[in-house]
C-alpha positions in Angstrom: 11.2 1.4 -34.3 9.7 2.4 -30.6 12.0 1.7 -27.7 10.9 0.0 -24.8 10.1 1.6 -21.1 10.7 -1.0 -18.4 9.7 -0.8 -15.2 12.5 -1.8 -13.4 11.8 -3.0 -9.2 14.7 -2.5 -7.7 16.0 -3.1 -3.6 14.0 -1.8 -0.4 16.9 -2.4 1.6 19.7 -5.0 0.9 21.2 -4.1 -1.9 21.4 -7.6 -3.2 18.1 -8.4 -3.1 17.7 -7.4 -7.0 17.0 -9.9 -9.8 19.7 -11.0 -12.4 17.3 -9.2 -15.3 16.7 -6.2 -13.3 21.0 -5.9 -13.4 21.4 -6.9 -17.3 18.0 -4.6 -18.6 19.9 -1.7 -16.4 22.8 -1.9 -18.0 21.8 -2.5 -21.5 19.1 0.8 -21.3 20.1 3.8 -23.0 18.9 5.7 -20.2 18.0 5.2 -16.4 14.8 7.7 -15.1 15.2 7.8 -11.0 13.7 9.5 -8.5 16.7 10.3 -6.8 19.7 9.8 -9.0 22.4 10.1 -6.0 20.3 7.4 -4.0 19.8 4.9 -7.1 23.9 6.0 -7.9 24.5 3.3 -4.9 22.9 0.8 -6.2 24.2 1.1 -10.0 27.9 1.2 -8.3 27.2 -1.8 -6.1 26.4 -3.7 -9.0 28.9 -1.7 -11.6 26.1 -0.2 -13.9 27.0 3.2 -15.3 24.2 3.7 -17.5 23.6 7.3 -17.7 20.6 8.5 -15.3 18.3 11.1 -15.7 15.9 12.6 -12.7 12.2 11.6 -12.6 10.4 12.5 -9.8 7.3 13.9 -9.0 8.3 17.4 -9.3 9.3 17.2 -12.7 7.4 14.2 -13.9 5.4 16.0 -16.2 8.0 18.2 -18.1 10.2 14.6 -17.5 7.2 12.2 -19.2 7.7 14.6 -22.6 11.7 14.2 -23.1 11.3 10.5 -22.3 8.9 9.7 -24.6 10.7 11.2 -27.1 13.7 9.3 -26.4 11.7 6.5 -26.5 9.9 7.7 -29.8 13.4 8.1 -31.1 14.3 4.1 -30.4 15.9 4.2 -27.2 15.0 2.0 -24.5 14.2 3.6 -21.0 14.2 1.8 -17.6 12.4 3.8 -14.9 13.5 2.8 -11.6 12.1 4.9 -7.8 14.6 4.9 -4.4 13.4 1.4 -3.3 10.7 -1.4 -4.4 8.7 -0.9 -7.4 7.6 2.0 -9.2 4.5 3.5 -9.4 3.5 1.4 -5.9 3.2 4.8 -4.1 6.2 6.4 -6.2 6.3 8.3 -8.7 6.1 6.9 -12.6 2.1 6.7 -13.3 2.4 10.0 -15.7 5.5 8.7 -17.8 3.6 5.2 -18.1 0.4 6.9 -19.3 1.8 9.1 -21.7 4.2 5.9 -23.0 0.9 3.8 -23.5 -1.1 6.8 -25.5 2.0 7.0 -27.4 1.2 3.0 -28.3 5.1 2.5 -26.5 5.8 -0.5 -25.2 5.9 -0.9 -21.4 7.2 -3.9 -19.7 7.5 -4.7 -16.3 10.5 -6.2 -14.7 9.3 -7.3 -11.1 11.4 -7.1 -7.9 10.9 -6.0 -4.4 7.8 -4.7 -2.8 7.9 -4.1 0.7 3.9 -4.6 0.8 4.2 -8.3 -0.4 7.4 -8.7 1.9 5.7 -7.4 5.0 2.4 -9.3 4.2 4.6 -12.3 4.0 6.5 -12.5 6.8 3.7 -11.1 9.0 1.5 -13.9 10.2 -1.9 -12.1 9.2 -3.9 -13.7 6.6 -3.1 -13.3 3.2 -5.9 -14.9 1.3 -7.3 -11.6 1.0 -5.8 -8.3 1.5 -5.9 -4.9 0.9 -3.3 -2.1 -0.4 -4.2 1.6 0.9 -0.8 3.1 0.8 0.0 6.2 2.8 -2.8 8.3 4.5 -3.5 11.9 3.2 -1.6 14.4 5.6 -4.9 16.3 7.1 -6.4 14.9 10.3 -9.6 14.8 9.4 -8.9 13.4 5.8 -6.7 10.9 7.6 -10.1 9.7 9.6 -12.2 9.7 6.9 -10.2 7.3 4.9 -9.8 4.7 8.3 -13.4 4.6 8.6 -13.5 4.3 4.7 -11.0 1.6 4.9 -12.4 -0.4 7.8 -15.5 -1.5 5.9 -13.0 -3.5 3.8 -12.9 -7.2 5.0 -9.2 -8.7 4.7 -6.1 -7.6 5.4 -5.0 -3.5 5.1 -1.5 -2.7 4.3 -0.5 0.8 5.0 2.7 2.4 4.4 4.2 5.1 6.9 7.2 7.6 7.7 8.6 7.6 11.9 7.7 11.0 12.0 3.9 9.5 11.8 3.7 5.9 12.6 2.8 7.0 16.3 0.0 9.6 14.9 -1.1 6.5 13.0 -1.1 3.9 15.3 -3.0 6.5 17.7 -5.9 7.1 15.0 -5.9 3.2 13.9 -7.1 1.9 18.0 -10.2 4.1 18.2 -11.4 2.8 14.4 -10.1 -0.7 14.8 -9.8 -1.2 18.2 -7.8 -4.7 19.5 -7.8 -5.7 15.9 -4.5 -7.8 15.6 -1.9 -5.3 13.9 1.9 -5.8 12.7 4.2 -2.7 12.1 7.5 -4.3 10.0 10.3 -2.1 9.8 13.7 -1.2 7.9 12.5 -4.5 5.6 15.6 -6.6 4.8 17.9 -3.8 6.8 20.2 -4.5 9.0 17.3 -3.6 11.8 14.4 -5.2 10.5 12.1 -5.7 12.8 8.5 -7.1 13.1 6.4 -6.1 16.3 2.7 -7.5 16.7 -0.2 -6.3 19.0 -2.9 -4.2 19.1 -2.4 -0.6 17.3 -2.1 0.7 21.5 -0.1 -2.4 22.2 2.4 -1.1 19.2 2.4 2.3 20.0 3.5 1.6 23.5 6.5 -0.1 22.5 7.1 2.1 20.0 7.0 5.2 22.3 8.9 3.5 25.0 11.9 3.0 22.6 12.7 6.0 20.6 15.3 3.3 18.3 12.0 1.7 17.0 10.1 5.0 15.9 12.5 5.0 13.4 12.8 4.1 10.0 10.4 2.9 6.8 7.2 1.3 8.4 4.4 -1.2 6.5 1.7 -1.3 9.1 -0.8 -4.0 8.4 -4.2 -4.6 10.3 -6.2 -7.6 10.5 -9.4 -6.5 9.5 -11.2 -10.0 8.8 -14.1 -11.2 10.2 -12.8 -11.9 14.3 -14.6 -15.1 16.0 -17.6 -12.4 17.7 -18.4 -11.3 14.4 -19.0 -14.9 12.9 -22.6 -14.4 13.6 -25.1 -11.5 14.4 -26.1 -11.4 17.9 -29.9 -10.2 19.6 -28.3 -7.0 19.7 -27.9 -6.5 16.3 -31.2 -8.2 14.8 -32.7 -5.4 16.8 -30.7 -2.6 15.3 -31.3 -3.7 11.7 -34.9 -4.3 12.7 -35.2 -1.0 13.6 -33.2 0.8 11.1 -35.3 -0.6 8.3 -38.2 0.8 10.0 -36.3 4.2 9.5 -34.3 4.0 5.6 -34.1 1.9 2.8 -32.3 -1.3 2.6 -28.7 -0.3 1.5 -28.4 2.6 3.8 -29.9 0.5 7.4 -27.2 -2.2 6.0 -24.1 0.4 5.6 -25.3 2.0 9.1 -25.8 -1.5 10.6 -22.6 -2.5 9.7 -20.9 1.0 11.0 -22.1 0.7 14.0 -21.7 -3.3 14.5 -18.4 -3.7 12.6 -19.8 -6.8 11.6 -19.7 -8.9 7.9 -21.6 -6.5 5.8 -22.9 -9.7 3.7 -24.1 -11.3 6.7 -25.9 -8.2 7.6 -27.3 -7.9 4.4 -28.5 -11.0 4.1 -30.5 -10.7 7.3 -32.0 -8.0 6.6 -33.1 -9.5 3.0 -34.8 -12.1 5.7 -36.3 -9.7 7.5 -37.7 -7.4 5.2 -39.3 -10.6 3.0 -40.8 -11.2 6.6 -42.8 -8.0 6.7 -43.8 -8.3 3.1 
């Protein structure tokens, strides 16, 4: 008989915050995979755990994925746990967890923490619909592309960043996003937790000013839902579809339209279904 895998959320700050399940599958696992074994060596001694621990991170997660599976293959059950939150939510773990599922293992999630969902929370931004894009490739121009990419999503974006960035970032957010209402929450459930609201510039200002609030763990989030000028399309814009549909097809004057206008692409394209019916 298989073992079991468990995906094991574990603390983004307090070390209390961690469920009573997460403590009693940790210590009754033959084997603990961490990303970093002398960070997640805390946490096991807060709570007295002394499960044995092996490293999996994304180094060696390949190479890792193979002598854990066997392990697994072998009937012991494996918890996989990353420094903070759950894994796999922009850590390291997808590989083992695909290998485990071929292998027709068991995988069973034991939730926790997730400083997405606790910054989305606590934020004051809707939350009826939201978005989560994770960290930003390093390049600049990658980094662009993916804004732009990710400002035609309507809702709520959650981004993750390191204080080496978060100015970079809040710099490239204002000239995509503009005065769109942002939050940057920081150190979640630390000791200097911190949530500061504004505009990206707003943010950025305050962030620059005090050299003790660049750093840290940040979750920025952005408003990105429709904002009270873009509850309907103005003169302005009936032109500009108008005239892009002269020009392209329907689907491209609609993504263009909506590029340029930043407003409700379903609005837009619904307008322009009005007007080209019009002309036919």
């Amino acid at each position: 008989m298989t073992g079991v895998l468990y995906i094991v959320a574990t603390p983004i700050g307090n070390l209390d915050d961690i469920s009573l399940r997460a403590i009693a599958i940790l210590r009754e696992v033959a084997l603990i995979a961490a990303e970093d074994t002398r960070h997640s060596g805390q946490l096991l001694r807060h709570h007295g755990i002394d499960t044995p621990m092996l490293s999996c991170h994304e180094h060696n997660e390949q190479q890792r994925s193979e002598e854990l599976v066997a392990r697994l293959e072998s009937g012991d059950d494996v918890a996989l746990i990353s420094d903070a939150g759950t894994p796999l939510i922009s850590d390291p773990g997808y590989r083992l967890v695909e290998a485990a599922r071929a292998r027709g293992i068991r995988v069973s999630p034991i939730p926790g923490a997730n400083s997405a969902i606790a910054a989305l929370c606590a934020a004051g931004l809707p939350t009826d619909h939201f978005h989560f894009c994770g960290f930003l490739p390093s390049k600049g121009s990658e980094r662009e592309a993916r804004l732009r990419q990710w400002s035609r999503l309507e809702g709520t974006l959650v981004l993750f960043e390191s204080s080496h960035r978060i100015l970079r970032l809040l710099k490239e957010i204002e000239p995509v996003f503009g005065d769109r209402p942002c939050v940057v929450a920081k150190e979640l459930t630390k000791l200097h937790e911190r949530f500061l609201a504004g505009s990206a510039a707003q943010i950025g200002r305050q962030l620059a000013a005090d050299a003790r609030l660049a750093k840290g763990e940040f979750v920025v989030l952005i408003d990105n839902g429709a904002s009270p000028a873009a509850d309907g399309l103005q003169d302005d814009d009936f032109e500009l579809l108008s005239v892009l549909l002269d020009e392209l097809n329907l689907k491209t004057a609609v993504k263009v339209a909506m590029r340029l206008t930043g407003k409700n692409r379903n609005q837009i394209y619904q307008q322009a279904l009005k007007l080209r019916g019009e002309r036919d």
